[in-house]
KOLBAGU-393149 format. One line per 2 residues: number of its first residue (from 1); for each residue x, z, y of N, C-alpha, C. Coordinates in nm, 3 decimals. Atoms other than C-alpha are relative to their C-alpha. Layout:
REM KOLBAGU-393149
NUM	X/Z/Y/X/Z/Y/X/Z/Y | ...
//
This chain:
REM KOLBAGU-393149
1	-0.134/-0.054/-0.022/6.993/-3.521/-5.012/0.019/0.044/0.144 | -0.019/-0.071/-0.170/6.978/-3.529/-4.623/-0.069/0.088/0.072
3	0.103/-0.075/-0.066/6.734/-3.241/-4.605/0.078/0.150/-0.057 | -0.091/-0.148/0.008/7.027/-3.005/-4.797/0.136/-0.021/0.053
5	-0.184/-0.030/-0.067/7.296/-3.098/-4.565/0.046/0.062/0.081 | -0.024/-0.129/-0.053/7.236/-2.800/-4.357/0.046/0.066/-0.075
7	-0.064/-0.133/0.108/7.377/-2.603/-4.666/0.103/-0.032/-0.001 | -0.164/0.036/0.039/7.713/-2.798/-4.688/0.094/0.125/0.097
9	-0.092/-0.115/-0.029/7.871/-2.569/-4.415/-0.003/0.159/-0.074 | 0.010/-0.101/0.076/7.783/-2.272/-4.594/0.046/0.012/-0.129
11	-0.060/0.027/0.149/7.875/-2.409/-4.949/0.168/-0.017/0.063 | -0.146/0.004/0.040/8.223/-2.494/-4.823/0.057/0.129/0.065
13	-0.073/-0.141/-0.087/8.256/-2.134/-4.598/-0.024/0.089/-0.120 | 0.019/-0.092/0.139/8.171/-1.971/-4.929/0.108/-0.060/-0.115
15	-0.104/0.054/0.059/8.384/-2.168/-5.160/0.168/0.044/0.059 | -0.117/-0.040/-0.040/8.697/-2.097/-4.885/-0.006/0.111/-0.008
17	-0.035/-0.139/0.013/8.634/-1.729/-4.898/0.045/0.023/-0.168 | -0.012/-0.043/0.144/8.626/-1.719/-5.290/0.190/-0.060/-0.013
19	-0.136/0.035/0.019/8.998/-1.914/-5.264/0.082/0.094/0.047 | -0.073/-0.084/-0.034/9.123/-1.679/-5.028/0.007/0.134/-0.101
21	0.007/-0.128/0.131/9.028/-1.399/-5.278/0.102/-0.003/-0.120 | -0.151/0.101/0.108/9.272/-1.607/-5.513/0.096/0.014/0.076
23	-0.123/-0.014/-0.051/9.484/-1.565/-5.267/0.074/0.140/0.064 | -0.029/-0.104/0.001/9.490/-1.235/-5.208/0.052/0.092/-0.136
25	-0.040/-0.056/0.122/9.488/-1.161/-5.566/0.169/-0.041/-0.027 | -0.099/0.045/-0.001/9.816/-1.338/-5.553/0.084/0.089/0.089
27	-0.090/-0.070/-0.067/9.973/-1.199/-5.272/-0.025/0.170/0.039 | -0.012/-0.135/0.040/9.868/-0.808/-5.365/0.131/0.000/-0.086
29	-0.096/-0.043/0.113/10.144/-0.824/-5.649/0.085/-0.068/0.089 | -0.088/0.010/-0.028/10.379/-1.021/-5.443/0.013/0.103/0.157
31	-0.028/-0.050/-0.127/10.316/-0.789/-5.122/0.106/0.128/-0.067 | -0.060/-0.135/0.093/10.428/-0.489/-5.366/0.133/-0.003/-0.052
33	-0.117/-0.007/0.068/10.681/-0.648/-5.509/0.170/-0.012/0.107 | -0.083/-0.015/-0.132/10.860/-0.786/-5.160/-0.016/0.048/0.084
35	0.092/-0.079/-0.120/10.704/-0.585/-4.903/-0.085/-0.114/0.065 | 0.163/0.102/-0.047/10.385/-0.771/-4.709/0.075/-0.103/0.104
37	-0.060/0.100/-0.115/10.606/-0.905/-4.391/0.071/-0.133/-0.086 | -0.061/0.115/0.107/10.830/-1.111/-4.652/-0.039/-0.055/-0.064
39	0.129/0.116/0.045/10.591/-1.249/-4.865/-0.045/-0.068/0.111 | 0.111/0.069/-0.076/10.365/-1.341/-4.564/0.130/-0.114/0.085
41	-0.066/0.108/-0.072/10.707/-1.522/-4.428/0.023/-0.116/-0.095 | -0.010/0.135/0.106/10.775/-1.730/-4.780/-0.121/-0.055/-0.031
43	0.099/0.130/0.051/10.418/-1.836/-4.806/-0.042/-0.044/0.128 | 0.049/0.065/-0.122/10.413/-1.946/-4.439/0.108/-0.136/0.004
45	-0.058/0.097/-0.016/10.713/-2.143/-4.508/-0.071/-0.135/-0.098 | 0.075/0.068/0.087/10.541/-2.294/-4.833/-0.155/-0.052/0.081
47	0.089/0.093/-0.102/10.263/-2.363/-4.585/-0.025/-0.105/0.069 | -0.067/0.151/-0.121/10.411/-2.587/-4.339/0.032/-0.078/-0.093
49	-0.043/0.108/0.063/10.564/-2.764/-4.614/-0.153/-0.069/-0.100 | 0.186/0.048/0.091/10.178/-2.805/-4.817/-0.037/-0.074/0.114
51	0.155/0.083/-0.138/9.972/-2.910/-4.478/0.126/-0.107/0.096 | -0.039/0.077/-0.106/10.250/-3.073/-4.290/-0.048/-0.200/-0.051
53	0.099/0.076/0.048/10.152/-3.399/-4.523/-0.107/-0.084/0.061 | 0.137/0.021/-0.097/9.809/-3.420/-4.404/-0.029/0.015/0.081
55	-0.011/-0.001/-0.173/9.876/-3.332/-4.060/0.089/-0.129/0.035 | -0.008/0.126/-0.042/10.082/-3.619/-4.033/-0.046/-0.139/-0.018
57	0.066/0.111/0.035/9.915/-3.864/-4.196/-0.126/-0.050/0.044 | 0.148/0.035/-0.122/9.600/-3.836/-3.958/0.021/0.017/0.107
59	0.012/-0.055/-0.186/9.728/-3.747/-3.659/-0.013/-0.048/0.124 | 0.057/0.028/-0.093/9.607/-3.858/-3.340/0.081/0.003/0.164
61	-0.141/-0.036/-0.077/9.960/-3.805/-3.122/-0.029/0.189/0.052 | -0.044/-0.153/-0.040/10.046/-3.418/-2.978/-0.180/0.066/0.001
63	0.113/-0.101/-0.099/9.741/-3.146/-2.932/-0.057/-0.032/0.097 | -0.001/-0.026/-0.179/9.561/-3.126/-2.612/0.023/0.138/0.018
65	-0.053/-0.096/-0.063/9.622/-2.822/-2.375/-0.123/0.101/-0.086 | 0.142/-0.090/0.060/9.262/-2.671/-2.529/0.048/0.041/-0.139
67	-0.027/0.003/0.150/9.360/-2.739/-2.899/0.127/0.116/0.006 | -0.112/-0.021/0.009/9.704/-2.619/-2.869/0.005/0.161/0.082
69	0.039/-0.152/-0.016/9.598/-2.306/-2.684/-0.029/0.096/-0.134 | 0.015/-0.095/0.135/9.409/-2.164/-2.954/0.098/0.013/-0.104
71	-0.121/-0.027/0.135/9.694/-2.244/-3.227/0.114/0.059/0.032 | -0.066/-0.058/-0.027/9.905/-2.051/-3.009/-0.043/0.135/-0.031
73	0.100/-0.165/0.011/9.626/-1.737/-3.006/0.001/0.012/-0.117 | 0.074/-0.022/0.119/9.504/-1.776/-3.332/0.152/-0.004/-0.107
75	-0.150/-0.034/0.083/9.872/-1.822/-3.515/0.056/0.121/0.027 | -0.033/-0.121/0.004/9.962/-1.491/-3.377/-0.114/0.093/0.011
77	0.165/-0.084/0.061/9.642/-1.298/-3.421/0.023/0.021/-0.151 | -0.031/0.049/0.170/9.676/-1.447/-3.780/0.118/0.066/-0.020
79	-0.123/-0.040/0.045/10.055/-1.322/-3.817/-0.033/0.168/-0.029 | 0.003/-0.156/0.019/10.013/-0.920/-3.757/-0.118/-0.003/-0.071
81	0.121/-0.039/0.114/9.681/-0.943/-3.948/0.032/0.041/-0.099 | -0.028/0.040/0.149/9.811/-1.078/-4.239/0.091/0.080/-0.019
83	-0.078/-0.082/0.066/10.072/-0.867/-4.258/-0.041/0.152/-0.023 | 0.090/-0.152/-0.016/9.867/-0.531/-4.160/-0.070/-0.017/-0.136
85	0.094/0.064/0.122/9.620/-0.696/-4.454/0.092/0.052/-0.135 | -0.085/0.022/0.128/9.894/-0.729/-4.696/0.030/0.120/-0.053
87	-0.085/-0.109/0.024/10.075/-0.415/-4.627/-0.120/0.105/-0.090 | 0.129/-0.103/0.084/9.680/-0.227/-4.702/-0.037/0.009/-0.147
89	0.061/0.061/0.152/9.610/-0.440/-4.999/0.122/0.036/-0.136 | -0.135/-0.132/0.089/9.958/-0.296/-5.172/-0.059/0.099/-0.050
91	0.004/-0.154/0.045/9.839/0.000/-5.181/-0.139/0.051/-0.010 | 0.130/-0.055/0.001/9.501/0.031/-5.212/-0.081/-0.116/-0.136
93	0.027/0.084/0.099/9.247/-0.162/-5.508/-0.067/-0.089/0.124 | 0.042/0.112/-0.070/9.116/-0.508/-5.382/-0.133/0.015/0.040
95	0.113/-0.031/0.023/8.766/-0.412/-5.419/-0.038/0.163/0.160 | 0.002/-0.115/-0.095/8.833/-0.093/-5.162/0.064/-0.064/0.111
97	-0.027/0.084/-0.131/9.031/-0.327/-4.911/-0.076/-0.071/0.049 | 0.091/0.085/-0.061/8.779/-0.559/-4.879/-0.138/0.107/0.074
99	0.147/-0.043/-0.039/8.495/-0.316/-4.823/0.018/0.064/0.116 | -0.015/-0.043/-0.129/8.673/-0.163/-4.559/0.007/-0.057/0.069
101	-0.010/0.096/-0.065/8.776/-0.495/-4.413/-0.149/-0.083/0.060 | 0.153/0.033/-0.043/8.375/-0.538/-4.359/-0.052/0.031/0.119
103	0.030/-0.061/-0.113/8.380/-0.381/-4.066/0.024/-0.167/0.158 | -0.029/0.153/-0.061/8.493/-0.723/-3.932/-0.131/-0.112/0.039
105	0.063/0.083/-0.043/8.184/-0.967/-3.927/-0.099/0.098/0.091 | 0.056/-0.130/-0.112/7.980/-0.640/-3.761/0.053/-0.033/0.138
107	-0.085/0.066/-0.104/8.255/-0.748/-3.473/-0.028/-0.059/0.031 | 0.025/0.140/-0.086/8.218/-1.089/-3.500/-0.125/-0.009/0.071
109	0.125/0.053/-0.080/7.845/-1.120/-3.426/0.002/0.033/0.102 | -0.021/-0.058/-0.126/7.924/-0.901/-3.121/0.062/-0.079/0.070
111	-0.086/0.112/-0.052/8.205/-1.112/-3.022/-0.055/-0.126/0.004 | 0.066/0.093/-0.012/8.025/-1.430/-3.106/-0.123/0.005/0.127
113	0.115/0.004/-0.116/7.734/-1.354/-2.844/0.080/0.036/0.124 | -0.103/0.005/-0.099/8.009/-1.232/-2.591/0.108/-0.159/0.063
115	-0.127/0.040/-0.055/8.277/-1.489/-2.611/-0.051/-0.153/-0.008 | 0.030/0.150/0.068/8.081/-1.821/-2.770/-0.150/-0.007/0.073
117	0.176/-0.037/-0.090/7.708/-1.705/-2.569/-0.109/-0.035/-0.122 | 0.110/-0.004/0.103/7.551/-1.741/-2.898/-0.189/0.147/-0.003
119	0.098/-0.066/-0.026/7.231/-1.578/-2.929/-0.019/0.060/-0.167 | -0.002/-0.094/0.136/7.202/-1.289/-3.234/-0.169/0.007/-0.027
121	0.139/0.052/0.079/6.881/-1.365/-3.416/-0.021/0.119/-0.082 | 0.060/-0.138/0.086/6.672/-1.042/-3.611/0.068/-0.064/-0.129
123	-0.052/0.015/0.120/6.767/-1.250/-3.930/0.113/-0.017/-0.033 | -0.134/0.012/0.076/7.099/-1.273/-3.899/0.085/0.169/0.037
125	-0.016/-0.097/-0.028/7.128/-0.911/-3.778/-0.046/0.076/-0.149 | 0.025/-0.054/0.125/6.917/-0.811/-4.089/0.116/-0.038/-0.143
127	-0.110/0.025/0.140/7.175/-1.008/-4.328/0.098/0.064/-0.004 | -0.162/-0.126/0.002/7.472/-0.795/-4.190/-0.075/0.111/-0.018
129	0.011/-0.134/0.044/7.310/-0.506/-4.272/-0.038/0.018/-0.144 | 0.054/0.030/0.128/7.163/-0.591/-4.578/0.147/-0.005/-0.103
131	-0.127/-0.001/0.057/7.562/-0.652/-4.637/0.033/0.122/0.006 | -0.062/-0.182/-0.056/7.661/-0.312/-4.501/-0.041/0.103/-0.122
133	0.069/-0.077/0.098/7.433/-0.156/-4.714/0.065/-0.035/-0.132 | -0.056/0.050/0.105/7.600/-0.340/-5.017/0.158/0.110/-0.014
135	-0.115/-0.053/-0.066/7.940/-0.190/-4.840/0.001/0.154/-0.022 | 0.037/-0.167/-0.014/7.824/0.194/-4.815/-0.014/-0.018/-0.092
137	-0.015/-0.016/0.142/7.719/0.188/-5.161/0.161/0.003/-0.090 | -0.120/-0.011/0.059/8.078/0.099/-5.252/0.097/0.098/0.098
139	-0.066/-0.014/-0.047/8.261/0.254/-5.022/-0.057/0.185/-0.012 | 0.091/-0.115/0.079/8.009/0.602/-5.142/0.086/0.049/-0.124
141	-0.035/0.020/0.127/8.126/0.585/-5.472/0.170/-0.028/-0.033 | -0.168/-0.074/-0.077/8.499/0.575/-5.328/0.051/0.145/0.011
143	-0.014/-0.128/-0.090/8.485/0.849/-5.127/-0.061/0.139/-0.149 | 0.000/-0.105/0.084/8.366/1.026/-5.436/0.066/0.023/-0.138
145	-0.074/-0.012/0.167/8.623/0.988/-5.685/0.145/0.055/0.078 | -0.127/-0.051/-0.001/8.981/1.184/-5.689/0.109/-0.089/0.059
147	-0.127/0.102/0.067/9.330/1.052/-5.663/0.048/-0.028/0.168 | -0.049/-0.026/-0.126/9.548/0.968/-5.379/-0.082/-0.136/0.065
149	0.040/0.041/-0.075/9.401/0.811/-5.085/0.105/-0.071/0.118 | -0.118/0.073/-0.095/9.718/0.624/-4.899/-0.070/-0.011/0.153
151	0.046/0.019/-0.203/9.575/0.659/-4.497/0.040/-0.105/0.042 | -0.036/0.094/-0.035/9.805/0.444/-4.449/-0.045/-0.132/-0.028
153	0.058/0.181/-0.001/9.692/0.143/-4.602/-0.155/0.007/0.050 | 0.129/0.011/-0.068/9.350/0.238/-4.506/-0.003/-0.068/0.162
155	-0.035/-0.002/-0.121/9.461/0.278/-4.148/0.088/-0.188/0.020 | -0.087/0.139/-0.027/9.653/-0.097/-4.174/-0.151/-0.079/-0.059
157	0.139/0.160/0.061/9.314/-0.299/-4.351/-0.101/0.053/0.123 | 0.136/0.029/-0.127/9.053/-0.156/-4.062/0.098/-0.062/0.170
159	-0.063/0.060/-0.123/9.363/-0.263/-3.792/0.002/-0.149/-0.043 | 0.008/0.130/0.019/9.370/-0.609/-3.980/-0.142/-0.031/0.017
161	0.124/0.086/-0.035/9.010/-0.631/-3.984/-0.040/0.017/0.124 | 0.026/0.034/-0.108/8.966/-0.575/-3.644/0.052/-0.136/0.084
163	-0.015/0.081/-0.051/9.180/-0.847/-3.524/-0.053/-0.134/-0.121 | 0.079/0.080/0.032/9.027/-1.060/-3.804/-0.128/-0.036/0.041
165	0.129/0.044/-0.077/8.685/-1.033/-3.603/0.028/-0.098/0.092 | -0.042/0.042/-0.081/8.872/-1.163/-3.351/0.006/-0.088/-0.056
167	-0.089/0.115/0.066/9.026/-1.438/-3.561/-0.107/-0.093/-0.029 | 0.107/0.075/0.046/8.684/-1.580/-3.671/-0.113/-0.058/0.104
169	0.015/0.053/-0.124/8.598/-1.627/-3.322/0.129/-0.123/0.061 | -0.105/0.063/-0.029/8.911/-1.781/-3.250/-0.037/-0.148/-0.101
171	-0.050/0.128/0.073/8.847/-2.007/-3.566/-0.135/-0.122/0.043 | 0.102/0.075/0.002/8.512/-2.113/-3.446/0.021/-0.082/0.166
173	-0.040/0.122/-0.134/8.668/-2.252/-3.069/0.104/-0.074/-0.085 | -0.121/0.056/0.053/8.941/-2.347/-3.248/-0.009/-0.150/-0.065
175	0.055/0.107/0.087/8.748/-2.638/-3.493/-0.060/-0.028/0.093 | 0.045/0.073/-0.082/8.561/-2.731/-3.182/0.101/-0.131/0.064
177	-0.101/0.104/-0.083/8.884/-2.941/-3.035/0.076/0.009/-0.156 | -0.118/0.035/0.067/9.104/-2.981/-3.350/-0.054/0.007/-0.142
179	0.045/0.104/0.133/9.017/-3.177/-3.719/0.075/0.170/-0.099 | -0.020/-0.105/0.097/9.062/-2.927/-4.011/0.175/-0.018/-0.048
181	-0.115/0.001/0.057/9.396/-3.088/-4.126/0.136/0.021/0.111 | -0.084/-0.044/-0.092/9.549/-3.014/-3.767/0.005/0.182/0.054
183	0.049/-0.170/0.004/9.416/-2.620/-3.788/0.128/0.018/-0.047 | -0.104/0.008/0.076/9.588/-2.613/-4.107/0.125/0.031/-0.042
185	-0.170/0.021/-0.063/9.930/-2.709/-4.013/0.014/0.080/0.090 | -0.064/-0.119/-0.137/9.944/-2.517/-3.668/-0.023/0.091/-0.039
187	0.036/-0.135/0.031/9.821/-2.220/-3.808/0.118/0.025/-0.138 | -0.135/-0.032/0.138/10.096/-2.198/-4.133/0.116/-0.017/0.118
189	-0.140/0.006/-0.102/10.362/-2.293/-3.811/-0.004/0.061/0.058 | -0.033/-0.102/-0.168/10.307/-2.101/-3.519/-0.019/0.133/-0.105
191	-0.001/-0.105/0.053/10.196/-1.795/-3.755/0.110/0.044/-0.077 | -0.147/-0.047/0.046/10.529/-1.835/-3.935/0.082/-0.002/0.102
193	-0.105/-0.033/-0.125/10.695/-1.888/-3.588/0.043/0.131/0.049 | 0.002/-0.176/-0.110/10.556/-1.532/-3.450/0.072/0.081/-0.120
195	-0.009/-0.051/0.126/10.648/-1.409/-3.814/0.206/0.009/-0.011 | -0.160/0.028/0.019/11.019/-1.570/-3.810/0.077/0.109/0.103
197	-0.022/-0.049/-0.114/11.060/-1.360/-3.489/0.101/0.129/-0.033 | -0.064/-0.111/0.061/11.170/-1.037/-3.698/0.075/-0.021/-0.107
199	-0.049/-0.007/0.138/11.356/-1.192/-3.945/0.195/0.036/0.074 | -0.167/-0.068/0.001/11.716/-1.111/-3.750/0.007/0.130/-0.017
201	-0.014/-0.140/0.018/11.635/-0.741/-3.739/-0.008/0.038/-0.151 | 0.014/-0.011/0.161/11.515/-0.770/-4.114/0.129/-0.028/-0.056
203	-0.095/0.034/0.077/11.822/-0.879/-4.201/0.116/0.045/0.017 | -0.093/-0.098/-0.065/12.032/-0.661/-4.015/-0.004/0.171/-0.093
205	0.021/-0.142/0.093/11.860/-0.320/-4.197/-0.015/-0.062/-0.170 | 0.015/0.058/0.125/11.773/-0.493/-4.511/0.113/-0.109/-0.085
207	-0.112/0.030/0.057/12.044/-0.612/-4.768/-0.087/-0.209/-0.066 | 0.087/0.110/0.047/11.963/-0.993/-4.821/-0.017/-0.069/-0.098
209	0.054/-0.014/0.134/11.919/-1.012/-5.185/-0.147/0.047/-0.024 | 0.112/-0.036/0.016/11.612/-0.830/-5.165/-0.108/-0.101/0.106
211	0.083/0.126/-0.077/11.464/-1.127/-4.901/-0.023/-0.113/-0.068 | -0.024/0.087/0.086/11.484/-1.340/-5.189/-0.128/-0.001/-0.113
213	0.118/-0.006/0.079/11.159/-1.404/-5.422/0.095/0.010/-0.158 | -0.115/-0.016/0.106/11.299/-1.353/-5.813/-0.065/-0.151/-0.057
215	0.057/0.102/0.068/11.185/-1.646/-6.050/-0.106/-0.023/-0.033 | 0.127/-0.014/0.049/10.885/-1.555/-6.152/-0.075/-0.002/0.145
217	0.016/-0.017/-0.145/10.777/-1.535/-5.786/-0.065/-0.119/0.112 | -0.037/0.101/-0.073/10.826/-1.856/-5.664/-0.112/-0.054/-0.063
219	0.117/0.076/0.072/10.519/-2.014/-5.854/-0.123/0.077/0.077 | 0.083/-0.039/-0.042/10.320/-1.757/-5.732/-0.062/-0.014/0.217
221	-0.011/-0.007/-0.152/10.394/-1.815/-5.348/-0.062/-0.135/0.028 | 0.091/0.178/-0.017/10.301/-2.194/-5.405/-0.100/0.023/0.014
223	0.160/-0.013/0.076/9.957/-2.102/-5.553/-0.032/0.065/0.153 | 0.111/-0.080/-0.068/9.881/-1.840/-5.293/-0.003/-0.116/0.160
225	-0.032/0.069/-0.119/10.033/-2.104/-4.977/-0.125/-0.130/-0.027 | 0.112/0.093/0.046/9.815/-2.351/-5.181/-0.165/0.013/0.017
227	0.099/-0.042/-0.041/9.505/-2.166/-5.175/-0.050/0.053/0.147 | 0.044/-0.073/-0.159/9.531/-2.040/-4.806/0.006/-0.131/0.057
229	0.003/0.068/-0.096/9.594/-2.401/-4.695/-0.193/-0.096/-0.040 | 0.114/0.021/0.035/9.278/-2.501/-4.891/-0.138/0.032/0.083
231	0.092/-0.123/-0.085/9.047/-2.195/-4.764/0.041/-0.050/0.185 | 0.004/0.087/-0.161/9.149/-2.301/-4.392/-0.063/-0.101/0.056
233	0.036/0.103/-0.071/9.076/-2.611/-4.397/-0.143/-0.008/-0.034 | 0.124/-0.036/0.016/8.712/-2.582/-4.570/-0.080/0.090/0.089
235	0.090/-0.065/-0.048/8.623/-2.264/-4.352/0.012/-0.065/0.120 | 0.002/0.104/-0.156/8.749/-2.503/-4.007/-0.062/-0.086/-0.017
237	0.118/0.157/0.008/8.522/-2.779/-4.120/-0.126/0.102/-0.001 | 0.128/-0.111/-0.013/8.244/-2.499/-4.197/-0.054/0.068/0.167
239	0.008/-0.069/-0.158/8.316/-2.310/-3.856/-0.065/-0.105/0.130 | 0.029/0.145/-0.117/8.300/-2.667/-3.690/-0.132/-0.052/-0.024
241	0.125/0.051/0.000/7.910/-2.718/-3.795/-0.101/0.076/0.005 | 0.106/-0.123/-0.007/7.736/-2.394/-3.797/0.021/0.054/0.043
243	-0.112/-0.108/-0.109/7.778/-2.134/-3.535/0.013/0.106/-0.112 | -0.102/-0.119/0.100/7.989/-1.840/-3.649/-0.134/0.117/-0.046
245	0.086/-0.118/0.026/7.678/-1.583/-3.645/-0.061/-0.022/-0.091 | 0.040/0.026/0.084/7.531/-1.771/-3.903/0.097/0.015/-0.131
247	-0.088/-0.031/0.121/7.860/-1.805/-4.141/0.058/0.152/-0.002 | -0.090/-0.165/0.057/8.001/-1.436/-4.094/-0.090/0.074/-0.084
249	0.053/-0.080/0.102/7.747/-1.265/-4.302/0.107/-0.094/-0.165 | -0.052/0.074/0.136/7.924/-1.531/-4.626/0.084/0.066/0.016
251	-0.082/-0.064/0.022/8.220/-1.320/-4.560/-0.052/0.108/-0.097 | 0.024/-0.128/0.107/8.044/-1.029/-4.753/0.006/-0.040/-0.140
253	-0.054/0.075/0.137/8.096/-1.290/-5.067/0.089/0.074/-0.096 | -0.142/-0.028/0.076/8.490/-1.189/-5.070/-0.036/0.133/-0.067
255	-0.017/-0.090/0.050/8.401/-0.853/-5.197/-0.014/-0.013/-0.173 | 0.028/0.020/0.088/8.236/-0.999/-5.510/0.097/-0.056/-0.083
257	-0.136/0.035/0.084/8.555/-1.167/-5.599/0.084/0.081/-0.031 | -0.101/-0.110/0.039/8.774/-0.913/-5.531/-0.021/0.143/-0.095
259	0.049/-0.082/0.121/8.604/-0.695/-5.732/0.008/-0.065/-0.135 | -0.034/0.070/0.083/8.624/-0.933/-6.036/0.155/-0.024/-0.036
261	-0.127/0.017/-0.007/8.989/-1.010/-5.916/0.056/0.092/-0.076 | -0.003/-0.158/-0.007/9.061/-0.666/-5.904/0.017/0.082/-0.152
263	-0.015/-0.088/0.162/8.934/-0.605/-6.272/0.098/-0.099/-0.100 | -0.066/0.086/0.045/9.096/-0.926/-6.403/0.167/0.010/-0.017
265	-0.107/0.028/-0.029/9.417/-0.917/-6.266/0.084/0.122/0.009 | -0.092/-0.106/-0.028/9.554/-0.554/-6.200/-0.096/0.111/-0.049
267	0.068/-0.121/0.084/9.289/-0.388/-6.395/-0.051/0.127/0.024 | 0.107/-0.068/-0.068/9.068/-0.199/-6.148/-0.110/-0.004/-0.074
269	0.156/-0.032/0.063/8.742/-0.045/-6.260/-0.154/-0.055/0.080 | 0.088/0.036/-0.028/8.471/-0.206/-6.201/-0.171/0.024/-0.052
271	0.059/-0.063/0.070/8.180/0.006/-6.261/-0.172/-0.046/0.088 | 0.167/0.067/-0.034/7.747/0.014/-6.176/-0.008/-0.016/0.107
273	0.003/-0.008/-0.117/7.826/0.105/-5.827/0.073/-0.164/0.096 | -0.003/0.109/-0.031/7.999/-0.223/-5.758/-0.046/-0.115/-0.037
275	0.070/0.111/0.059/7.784/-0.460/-5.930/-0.100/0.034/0.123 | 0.097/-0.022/-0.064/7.521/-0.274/-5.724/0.066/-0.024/0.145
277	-0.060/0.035/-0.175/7.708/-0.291/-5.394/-0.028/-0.170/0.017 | -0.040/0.086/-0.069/7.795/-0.659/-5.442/-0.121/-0.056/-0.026
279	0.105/0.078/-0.039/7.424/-0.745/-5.538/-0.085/0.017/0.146 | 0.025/-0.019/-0.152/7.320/-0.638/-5.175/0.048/-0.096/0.098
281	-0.080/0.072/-0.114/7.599/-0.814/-5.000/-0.036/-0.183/0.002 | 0.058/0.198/0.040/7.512/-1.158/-5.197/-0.165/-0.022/0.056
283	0.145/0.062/-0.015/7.117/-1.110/-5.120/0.045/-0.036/0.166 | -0.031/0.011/-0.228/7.229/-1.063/-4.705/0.076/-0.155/0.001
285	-0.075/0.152/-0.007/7.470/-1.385/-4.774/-0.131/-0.103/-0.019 | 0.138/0.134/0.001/7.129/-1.612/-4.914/-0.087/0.053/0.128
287	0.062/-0.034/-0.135/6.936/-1.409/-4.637/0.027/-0.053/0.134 | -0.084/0.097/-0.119/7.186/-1.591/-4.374/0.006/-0.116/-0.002
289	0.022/0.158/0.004/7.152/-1.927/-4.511/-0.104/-0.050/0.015 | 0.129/0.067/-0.017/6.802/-1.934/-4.423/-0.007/-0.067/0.138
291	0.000/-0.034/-0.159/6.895/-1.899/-4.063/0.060/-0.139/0.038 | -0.071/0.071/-0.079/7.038/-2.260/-3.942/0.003/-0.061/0.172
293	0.011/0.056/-0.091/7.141/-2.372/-3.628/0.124/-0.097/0.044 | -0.129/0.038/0.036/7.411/-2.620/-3.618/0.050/-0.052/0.195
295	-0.099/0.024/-0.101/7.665/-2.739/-3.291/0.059/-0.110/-0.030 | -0.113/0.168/0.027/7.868/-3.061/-3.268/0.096/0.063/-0.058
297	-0.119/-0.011/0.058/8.127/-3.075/-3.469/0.129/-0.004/0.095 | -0.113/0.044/-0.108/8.340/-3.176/-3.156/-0.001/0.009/0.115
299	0.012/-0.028/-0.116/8.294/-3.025/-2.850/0.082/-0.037/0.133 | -0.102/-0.027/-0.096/8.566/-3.117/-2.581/-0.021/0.139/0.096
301	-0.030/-0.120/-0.071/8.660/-2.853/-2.344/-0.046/0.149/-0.030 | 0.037/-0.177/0.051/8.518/-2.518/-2.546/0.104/0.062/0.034
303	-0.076/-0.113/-0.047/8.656/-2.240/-2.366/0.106/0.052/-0.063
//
């Protein structure tokens, strides 16, 4: 058993991406239905109220100045993402948001050798491409079919995935000083803090009936607040044992869901070209788990 427990971070950074995919599938129909900023504020409130729980019941008294940094950065990083994210994923199929949103671990490894001094290894350079290549195939096979093309949401999922590169740097100092169930929590609070920020102007142009989830709604905001506090805390325990250059290729996973999602749930086509895309992206994902190099789980003072 103790010779596959280099795989556990990878099994649970793969497991949290497939939830978030659940959770996107979720909050596509509610971004559409309330616009993306308003959703992303009722499942931040349903957040705090899921993780606060298990943030208090382990807690260790206040942050330090290190910890509490990042959940200042990384809660607003996280806020305009998610809503840039949301607003794309409206309007575009899940399967075409994600592949554009790929442009993101390409970032991270850059950022990771910049900001963390990691060192970029041929094999984990070959697995992002090996993903890419998965990516171009779908994103090929896009570009060659009809029908309207919204810019806009295009133009809002490559501005979310850029500061998501960012964000996956952020999450990997971030789990160096602070336990998964204190991520968690600060990250559903401060990201609904920066979030709450616009809700007087929202409510000034906007009639406040429509700020209101309908019945059917309200089940769904649990689930998706449920699954994002899940996915957090699995990929901050993941982030916290393997450096990031090793787990960002498993991001090329989410496409395989959302493509499934995609056909499941809102009844996107899912045709040879994405089977073939997402068997590429999955070989580059086992291609990256060959690669380990693991880090303390608990670093004090990471930058």
């Amino acid at each position: 058993m103790s010779r596959h427990r280099h795989l556990l971070p990878f099994a649970a950074a793969a497991l949290g991406i497939a939830l978030f995919a659940g959770m996107d599938a979720a909050m596509k129909g509610l971004s559409a239905a309330l616009g993306a900023y308003v959703a992303m504020v009722w499942r931040q409130v349903f957040g705090v109220s899921l993780s606060a729980p298990f943030y208090l019941r382990d807690r260790q008294g206040w942050p330090g100045r290190a910890a509490l940094r990042f959940h200042l950065m990384r809660g607003g990083v996280s806020a305009v993402m998610a809503v840039t994210w949301f607003y794309g994923l409206a309007r575009l199929p899940m399967a075409e948001a994600i592949a554009l949103s790929f442009i993101a671990p390409l970032i991270a490894l850059f950022l990771a050798a910049l900001l963390l001094k990691e060192k970029i290894g041929a094999r984990t350079i070959g697995a992002s491409l090996l993903g890419l290549a998965g990516v171009a195939v779908l994103v090929a096979s896009r570009l060659g079919t009809a029908g309207e093309r919204h810019l806009d949401g295009v133009a809002a999922i490559l501005f979310s995935a850029t500061l998501y590169a960012w964000n996956l740097i952020l999450m990997r100092q971030q789990s160096q000083v602070a336990a998964p169930a204190e991520v968690t929590f600060f990250q559903s609070l401060i990201s609904g803090g920066w979030l709450a920020l616009g809700l007087p102007v929202l409510m000034v142009v906007a009639p406040p009936a429509t700020l209101l989830p309908s019945g059917t709604q309200w089940p769904l905001l649990v689930l998706s607040s449920a699954l994002t506090i899940s996915s957090l805390a699995l990929l901050s325990w993941a982030y916290g044992r393997a450096e990031a250059q090793a787990l960002v290729p498993i991001e090329y996973s989410a496409f395989v869901w959302a493509a499934l999602l995609g056909a499941v749930v809102y009844g996107e086509e899912l045709g040879l070209s994405t089977i073939l895309g997402g068997a590429l992206i999955v070989a580059g994902c086992l291609l990256a788990t060959r690669r380990v190099r693991h880090a303390s789980p608990m670093v004090e003072g990471t930058p």
